[in-house]
C-alpha atoms as one frame of an Amber mdcrd trajectory, in Angstrom:
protein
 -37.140  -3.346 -31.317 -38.464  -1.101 -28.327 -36.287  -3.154 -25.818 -33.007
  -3.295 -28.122 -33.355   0.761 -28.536 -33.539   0.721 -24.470 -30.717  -1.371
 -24.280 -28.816   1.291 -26.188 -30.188   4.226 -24.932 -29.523   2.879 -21.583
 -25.825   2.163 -22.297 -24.960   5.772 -23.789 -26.402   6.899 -20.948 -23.887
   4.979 -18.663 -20.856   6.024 -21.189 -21.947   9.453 -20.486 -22.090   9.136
 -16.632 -18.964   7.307 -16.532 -17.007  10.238 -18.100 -18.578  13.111 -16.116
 -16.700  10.950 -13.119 -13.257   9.996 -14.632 -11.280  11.426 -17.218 -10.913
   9.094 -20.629  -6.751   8.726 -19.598  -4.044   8.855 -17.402  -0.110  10.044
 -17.265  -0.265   6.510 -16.310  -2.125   4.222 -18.416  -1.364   0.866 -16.691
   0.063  -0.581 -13.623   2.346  -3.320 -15.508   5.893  -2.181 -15.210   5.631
  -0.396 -12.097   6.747  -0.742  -8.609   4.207   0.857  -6.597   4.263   0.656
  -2.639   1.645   0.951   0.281   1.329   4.649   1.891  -0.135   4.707   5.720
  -0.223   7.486   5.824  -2.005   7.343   9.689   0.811   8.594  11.919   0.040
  12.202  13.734   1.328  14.326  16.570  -0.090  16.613  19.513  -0.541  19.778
  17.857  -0.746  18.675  14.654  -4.285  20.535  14.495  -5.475  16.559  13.752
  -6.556  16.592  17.637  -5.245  12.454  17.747  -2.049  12.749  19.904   0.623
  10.645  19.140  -1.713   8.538  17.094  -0.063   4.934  16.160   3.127   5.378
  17.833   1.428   4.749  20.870   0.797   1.516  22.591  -1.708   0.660  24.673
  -2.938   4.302  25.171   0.724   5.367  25.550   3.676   6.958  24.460   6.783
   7.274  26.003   9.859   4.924  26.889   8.197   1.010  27.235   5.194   2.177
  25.154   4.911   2.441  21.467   4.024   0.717  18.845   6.560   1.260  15.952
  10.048  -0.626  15.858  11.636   1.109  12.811  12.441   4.900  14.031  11.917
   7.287  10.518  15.038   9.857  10.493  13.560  12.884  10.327  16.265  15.218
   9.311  14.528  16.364   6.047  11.554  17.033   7.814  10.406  20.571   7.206
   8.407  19.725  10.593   8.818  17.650  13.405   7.744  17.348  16.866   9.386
  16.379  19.819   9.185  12.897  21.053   9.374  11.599  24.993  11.982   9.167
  23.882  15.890  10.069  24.557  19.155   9.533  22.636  22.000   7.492  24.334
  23.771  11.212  25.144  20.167  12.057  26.637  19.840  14.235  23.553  16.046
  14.841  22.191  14.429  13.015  19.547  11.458  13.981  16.970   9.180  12.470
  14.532   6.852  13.629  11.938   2.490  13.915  11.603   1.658  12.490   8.078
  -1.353  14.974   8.794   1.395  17.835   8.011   1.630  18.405   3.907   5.122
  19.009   4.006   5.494  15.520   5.606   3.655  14.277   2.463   6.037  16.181
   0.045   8.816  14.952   1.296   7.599  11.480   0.493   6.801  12.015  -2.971
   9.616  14.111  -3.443  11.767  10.890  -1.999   9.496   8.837  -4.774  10.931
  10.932  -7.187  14.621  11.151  -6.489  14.966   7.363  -6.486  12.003   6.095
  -9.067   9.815   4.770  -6.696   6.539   5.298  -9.188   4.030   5.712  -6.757
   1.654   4.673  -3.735  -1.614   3.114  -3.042  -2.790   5.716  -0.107  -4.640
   2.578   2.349  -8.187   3.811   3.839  -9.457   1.501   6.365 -13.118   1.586
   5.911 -13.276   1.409   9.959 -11.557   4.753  10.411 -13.082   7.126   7.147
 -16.867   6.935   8.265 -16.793  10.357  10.632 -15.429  12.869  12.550 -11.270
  13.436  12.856 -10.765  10.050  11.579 -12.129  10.845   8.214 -10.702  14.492
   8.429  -7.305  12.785   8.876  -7.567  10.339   6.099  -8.959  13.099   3.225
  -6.233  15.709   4.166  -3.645  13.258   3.537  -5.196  11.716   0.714  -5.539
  15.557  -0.600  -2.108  16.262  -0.262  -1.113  13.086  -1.946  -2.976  13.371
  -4.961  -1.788  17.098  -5.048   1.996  15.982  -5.249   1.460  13.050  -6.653
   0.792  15.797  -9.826   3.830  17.890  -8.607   6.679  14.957  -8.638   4.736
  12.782 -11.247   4.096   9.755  -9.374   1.203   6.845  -9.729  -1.624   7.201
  -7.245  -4.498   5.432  -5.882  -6.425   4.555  -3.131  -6.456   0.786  -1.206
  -9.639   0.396   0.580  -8.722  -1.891   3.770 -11.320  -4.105   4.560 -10.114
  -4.680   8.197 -11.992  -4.507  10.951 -15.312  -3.916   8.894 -18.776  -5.542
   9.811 -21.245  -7.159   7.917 -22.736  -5.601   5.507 -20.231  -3.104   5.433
 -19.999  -2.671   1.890 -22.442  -0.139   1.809 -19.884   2.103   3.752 -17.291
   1.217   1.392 -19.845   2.850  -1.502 -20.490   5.717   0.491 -16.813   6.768
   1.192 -16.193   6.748  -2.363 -18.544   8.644  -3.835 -17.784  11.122  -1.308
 -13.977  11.442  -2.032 -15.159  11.070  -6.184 -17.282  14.214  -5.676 -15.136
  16.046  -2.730 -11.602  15.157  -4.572 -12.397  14.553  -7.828 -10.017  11.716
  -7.319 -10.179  10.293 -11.002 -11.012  13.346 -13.203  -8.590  15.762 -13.166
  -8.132  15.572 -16.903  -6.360  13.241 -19.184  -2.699  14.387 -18.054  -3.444
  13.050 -13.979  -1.579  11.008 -12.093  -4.550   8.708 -11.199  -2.860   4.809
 -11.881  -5.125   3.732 -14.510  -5.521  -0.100 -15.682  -7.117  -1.763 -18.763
  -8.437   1.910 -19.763 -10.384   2.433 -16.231  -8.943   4.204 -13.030  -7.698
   1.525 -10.699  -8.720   0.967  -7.198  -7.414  -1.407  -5.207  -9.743  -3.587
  -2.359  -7.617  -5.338   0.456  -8.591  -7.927   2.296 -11.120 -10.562   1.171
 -10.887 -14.542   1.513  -8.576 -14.546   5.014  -9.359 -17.354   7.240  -9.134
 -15.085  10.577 -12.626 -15.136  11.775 -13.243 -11.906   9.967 -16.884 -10.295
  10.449 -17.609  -9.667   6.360 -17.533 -12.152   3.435 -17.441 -12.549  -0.005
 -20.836 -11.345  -0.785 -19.626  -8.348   1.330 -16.361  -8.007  -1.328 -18.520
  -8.996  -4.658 -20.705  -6.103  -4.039 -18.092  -4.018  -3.681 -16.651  -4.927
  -6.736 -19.552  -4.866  -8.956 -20.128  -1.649  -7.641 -16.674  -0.431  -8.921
 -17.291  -2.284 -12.117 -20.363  -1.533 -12.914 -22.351   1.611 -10.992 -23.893
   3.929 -13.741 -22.216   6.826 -12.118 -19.618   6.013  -9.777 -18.071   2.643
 -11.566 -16.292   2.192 -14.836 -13.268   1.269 -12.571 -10.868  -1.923 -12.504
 -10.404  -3.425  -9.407  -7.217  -5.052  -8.154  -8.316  -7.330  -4.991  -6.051
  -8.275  -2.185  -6.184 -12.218  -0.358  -4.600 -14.131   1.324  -0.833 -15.474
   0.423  -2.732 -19.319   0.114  -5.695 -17.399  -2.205  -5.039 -20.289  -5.118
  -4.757 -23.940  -2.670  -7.312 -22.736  -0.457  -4.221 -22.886   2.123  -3.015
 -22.157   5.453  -4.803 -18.575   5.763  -7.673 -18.833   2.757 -10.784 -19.108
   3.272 -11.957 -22.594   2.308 -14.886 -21.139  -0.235 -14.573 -22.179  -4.190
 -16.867 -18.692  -4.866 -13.395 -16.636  -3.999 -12.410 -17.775  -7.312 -15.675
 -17.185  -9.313 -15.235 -13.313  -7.597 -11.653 -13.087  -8.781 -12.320 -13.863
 -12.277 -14.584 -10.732 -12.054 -11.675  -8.419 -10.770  -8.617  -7.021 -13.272
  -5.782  -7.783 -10.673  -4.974 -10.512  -8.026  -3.031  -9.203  -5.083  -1.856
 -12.540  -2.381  -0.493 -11.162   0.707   2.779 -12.250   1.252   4.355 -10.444
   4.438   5.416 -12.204   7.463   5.111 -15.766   5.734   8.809 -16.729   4.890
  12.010 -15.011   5.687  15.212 -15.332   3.853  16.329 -19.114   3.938  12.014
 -20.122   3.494  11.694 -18.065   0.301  13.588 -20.209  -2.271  10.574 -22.329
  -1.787   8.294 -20.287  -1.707   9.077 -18.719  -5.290   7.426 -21.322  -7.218
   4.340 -20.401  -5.499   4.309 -17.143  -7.710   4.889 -19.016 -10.975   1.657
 -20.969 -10.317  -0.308 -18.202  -9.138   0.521 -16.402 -12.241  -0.046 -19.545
 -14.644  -3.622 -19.412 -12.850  -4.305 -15.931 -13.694  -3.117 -16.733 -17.419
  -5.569 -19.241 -17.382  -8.527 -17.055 -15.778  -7.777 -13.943 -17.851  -6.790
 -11.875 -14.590  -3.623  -9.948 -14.054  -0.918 -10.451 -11.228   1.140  -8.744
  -8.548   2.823 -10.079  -5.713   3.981  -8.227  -2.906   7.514  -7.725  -1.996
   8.806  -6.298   1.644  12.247  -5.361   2.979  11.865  -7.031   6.141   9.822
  -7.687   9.394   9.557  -6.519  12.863   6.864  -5.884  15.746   8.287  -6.671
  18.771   7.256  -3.300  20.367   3.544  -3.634  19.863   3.664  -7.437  20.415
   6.355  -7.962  22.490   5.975 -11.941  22.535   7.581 -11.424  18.893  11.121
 -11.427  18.727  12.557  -8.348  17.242  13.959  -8.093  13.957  11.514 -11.243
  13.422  12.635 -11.461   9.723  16.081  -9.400   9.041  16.359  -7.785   6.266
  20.043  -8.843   5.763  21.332  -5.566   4.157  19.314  -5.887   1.131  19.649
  -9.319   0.539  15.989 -10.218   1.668  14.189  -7.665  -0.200  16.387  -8.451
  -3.193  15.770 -11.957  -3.685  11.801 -11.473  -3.391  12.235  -8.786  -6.379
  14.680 -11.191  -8.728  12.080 -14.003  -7.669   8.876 -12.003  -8.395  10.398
 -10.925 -12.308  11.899 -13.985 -13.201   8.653 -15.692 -12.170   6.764 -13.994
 -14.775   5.627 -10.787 -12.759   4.866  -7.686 -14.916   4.235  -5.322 -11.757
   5.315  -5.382  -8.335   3.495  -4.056  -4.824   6.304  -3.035  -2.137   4.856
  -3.755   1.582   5.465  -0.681   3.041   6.864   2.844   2.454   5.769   4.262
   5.635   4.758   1.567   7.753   7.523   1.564  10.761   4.791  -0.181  12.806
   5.698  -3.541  11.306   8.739  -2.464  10.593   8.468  -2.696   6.698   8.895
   0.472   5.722  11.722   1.749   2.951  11.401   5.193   4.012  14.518   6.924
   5.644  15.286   5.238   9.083  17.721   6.863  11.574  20.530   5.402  12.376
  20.912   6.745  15.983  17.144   5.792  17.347  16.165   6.212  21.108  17.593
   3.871  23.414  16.146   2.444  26.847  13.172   0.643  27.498  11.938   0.648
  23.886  14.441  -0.665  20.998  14.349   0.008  17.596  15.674  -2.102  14.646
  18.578   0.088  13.003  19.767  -0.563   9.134  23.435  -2.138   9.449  25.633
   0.249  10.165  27.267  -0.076   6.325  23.997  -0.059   4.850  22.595   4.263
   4.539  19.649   5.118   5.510  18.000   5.420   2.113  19.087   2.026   0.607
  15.832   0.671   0.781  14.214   3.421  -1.526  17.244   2.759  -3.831  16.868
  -0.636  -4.182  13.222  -0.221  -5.040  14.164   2.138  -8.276  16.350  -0.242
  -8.959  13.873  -2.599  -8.974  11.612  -1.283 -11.404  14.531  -0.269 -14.007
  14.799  -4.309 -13.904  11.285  -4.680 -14.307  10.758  -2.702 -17.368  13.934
  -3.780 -18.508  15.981  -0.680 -18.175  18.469  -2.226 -16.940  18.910  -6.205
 -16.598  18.311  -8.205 -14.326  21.382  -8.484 -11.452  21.280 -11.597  -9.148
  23.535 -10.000  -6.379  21.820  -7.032  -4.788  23.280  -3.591  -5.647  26.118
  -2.058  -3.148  24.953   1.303  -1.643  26.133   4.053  -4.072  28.932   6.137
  -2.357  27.909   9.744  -1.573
């Protein structure tokens, strides 16, 4: 009787410590019928007041013509600030790009969410770069400013935690970080009304990164304490956790991890997340699509939810310049358009859009310019029929599809004439 009233006491006493960290609700109660897409986030500029320089647009320690590390240039033109670049424009004019350390840079990313229904972002944090000093400063201004207009244009948030480049036994770091943004941000309790993504009646958090093949320095135990820290911590848990592997996560495939407890761990977890970018391109992906409907009939069967990811396109040739550029063209739409017909009629109920910011890799559906540098670098340019915001239109259109709004269209949507 003793132990039983233990048992109880001991749950109400969780309950309790659960709410004093996250509010009961959300504006958004669940991620199924949403499009949400991966914010950076990690780009700055000298004088920023971030003191990182040009950080990733650089290459090798450098930026300027022959050295950077981004392929897609972002137009900057509704940039309440920008800063000027060493690059040139083909009538020697000067070029500019933007600090995602600057709030207004933020703003005018949600405010672009907004205009054309993208519903929100999972702001990454690579545990490598959040432990101290300007990296963390960096990564909790920008994550400050996106929760703040995430509230202001309405838009699903949460945080990916990046498991790249961690060591062993880096889970404990993982821990740390967030209960230091749960008690610095208040991330998940800003009443019942916030914009925190919620899932299954817990604030979602997403972990990226676990069962790859590539020699990486943590493991699974690494991941499942992680996630039955999220799960389950008296205080800092109550959360459901969506967990990101590799594209082969199900066949123990090409770039999986060959280890049958990756499956036990992702029965524990709310949402499966395969990585899918850089793996076909537009003539591959026809077979590729029944790979979806089979991951998803597994997570029927395994009572865990699905999303696949979705990208526009795929290019690195400027920080690895063995690659050929424009690796995988986006084909004015037609790419990205296919994966998101493929993804809904395959049974997906939510979709994750590989990148909004990241012009690295060139994924990104932000604004690109259509009159980038020239010279020793190149940049990959949006056809020149094809505006330079078609990508974030194509992604509202996308989730009007996916919840039905509007129905399904095989052919991908013309630009709309301005």
């Amino acid at each position: 009787m003793k132990k039983r009233a233990f048992t109880i006491l001991l749950l109400l006493l969780c309950t309790v410590a659960f709410s004093q960290k996250h509010s009961k609700t959300s504006a958004f109660k669940s991620y199924k019928g949403l499009v949400m897409a991966g914010y950076q986030g990690w780009f700055n500029a000298p004088e920023d007041g971030a003191g990182r320089g040009w950080n990733h647009y650089v290459s090798h320690g450098k930026f300027e013509p022959g050295f950077t590390n981004i392929d897609i240039w972002p137009d900057v033109s509704e940039y309440k600030k920008t800063y000027k670049s060493p690059f040139k424009l083909a009538d020697d004019g000067d070029t500019y790009l933007y600090s995602s350390y600057d709030a207004s840079s933020v703003e005018t990313h949600f405010e672009w969410m907004q205009q054309y229904g993208v519903d929100g972002v999972f702001v990454q944090r690579f545990i490598g770069d959040v432990q101290r000093g300007r990296g963390r400063n960096h990564n909790d201004v920008v994550l400050g400013n996106a929760l703040k207009f995430s509230e202001k244009y309405h838009r699903a948030i949460s945080v990916m935690y990046d498991l790249s480049g961690m060591d062993a036994g880096g889970d404990s770091l993982v821990i740390k970080d967030w209960k230091h943004l749960v008690d610095s941000m208040k991330l998940t309790n800003r009443g019942n009304k916030q914009t925190w993504l919620y899932h299954n009646g817990k604030p979602l958090i997403a972990v990226w990164g676990v069962g790859f093949n590539d020699n990486r320095k943590y493991g699974l135990a690494e991941a499942e304490r992680i996630v039955d820290f999220f799960k389950n911590d008296p205080v800092y848990g109550g959360c459901a956790v969506l967990l990101g592997v590799p594209t082969y996560w199900r066949d123990f495939g090409n770039d999986t991890e060959k280890d049958q407890h990756l499956h036990d761990l992702l029965r524990k977890v709310d949402i499966v997340h395969p990585w899918f970018v850089g793996r076909f391109n537009e003539e591959a992906y026809p077979k590729f699509q029944s790979r979806i409907v089979d991951d998803i009939a597994w997570c029927k069967v395994n009572k865990v939810e699905y999303v696949p990811t979705i990208f526009p396109g795929f290019s690195w040739h400027n920080m690895n310049p063995r690659a050929p550029q424009n690796q995988i063209p986006r084909n004015r739409g037609s790419f990205y358009w296919k994966q998101i017909n493929g993804a809904i009629n395959g049974g997906a109920s939510m979709l994750y859009v590989a990148m909004f910011d990241e012009v690295d890799e060139g994924t990104a559906i932000l604004k690109a310019s259509k009159n980038p540098p020239v010279g020793l670098s190149t940049f990959v340019k949006y056809e020149d029929d094809i505006p330079n915001d078609y990508y974030l239109y194509l992604t509202g259109y996308a989730a009007k599809m996916l919840r039905r709004q509007l129905p399904l269209q095989g052919n991908v949507p013309p630009p709309v004439k301005k």
